[in-house]
C-alpha positions in Angstrom: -40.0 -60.1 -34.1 -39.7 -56.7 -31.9 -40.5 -57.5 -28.0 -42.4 -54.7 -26.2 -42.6 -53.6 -22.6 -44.5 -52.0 -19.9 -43.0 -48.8 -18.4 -44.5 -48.0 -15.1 -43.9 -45.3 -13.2 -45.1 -43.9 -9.6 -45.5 -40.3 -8.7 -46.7 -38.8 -5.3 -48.6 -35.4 -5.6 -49.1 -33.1 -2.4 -52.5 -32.0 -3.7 -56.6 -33.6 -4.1 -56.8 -36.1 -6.7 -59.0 -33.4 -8.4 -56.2 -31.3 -8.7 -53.8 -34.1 -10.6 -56.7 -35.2 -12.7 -57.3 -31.2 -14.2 -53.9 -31.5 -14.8 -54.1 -34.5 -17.3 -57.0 -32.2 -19.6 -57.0 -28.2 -18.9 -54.7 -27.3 -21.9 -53.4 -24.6 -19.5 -51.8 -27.1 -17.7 -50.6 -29.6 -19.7 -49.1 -26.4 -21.9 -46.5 -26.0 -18.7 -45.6 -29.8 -17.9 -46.0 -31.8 -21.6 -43.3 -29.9 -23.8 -45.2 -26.8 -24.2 -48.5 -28.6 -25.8 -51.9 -28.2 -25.4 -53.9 -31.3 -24.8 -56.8 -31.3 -27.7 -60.0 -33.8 -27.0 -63.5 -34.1 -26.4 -62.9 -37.0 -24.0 -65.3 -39.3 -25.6 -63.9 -43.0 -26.0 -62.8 -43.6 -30.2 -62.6 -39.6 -29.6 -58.9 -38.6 -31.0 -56.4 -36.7 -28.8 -53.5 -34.5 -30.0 -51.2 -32.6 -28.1 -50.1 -29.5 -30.7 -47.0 -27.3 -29.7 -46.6 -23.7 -29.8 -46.1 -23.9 -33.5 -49.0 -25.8 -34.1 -47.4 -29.5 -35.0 -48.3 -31.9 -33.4 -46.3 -33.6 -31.1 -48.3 -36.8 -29.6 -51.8 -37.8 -30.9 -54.1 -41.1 -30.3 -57.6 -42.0 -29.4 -58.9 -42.2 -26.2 -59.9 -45.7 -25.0 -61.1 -44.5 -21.6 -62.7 -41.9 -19.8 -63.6 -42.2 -16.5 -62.7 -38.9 -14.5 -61.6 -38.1 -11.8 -59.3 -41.4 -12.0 -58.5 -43.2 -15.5 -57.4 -42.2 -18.5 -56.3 -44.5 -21.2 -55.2 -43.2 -24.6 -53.2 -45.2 -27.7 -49.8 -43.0 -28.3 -48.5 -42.0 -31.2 -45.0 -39.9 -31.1 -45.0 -37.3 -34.0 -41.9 -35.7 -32.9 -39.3 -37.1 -35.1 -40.3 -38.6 -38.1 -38.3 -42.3 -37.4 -40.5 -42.2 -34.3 -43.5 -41.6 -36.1 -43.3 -44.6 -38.4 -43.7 -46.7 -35.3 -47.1 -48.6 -34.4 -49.2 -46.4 -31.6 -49.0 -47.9 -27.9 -51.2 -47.3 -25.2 -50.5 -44.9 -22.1 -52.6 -45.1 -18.9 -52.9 -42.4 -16.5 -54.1 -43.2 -12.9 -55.0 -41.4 -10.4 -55.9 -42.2 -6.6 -56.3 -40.6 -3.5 -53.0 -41.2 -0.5 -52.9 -39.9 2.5 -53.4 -35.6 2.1 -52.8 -36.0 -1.6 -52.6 -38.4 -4.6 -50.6 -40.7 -5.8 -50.4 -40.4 -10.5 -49.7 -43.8 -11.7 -48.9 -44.1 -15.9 -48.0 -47.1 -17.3 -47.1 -47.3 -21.1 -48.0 -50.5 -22.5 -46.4 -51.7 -26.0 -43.5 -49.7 -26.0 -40.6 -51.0 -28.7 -37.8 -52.9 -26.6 -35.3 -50.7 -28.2 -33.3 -47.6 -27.6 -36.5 -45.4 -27.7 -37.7 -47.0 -24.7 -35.3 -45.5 -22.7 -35.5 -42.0 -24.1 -39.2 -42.2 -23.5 -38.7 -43.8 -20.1 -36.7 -40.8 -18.8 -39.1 -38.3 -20.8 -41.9 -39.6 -18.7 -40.2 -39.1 -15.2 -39.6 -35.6 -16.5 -42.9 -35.1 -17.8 -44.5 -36.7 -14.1 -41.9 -34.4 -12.0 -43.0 -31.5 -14.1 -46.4 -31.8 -13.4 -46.1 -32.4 -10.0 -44.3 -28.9 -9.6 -47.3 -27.1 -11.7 -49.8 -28.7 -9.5 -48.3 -28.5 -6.3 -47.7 -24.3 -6.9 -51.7 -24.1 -7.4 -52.3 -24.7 -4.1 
């Protein structure tokens, strides 16, 4: 039997909470942090969301399990990027967000993840996807 893990990881943003939350769903932004996609949902819980590239595949999709903006937002994750990784049972990825000090601090934890040489790939992809953002937000200001 395959063990799974939690990946947590911590990321302090110098701008509002507002800010990081747009972020997470304006497809203009997540198009220059999240590998060039464009976030794709009507935010309603059971709702699906996909994140197409350029080229129109689609890279990630799920369902959103949770909506509750400006602070929580909890999808299942499906990697459609290679097609080993797409054979693999969806996971769930929380995105947090709360108000410290002048700014905010984006919490995502990925829950489920495969104890296996993927984890670690998608570990470091989501520090570069969190630094990445953080840059795009923090030039809006």
């Amino acid at each position: 039997m395959t063990q799974s893990k939690t990946d947590r990881h911590e990321i302090d943003i110098a701008a509002a909470p507002d800010t990081v939350w747009k972020a997470l769903v304006d497809p203009d932004l997540t198009e220059q942090y999240y590998f060039g996609t464009r976030v794709q949902s009507d935010w309603k819980p059971g709702s699906p969301i996909l994140y197409p590239n350029p080229e129109g595949h689609v890279f990630v999709d799920g369902q959103i399990k949770e909506f509750n903006p400006p602070r929580r937002l909890v999808t299942t994750f499906q990697p459609r990027w290679d097609e080993q990784i797409a054979k693999s049972a969806p996971t769930v990825v929380s995105w947090e967000v709360a108000p410290k000090g002048d700014g905010a601090l984006l919490v995502l934890i990925h829950e489920g993840a495969p104890d296996n040489p993927l984890v670690d790939m998608l570990h470091q992809s989501w520090r570069t996807t969190l630094e990445d953002l953080k840059k795009v937000v923090e030039a809006q200001k």
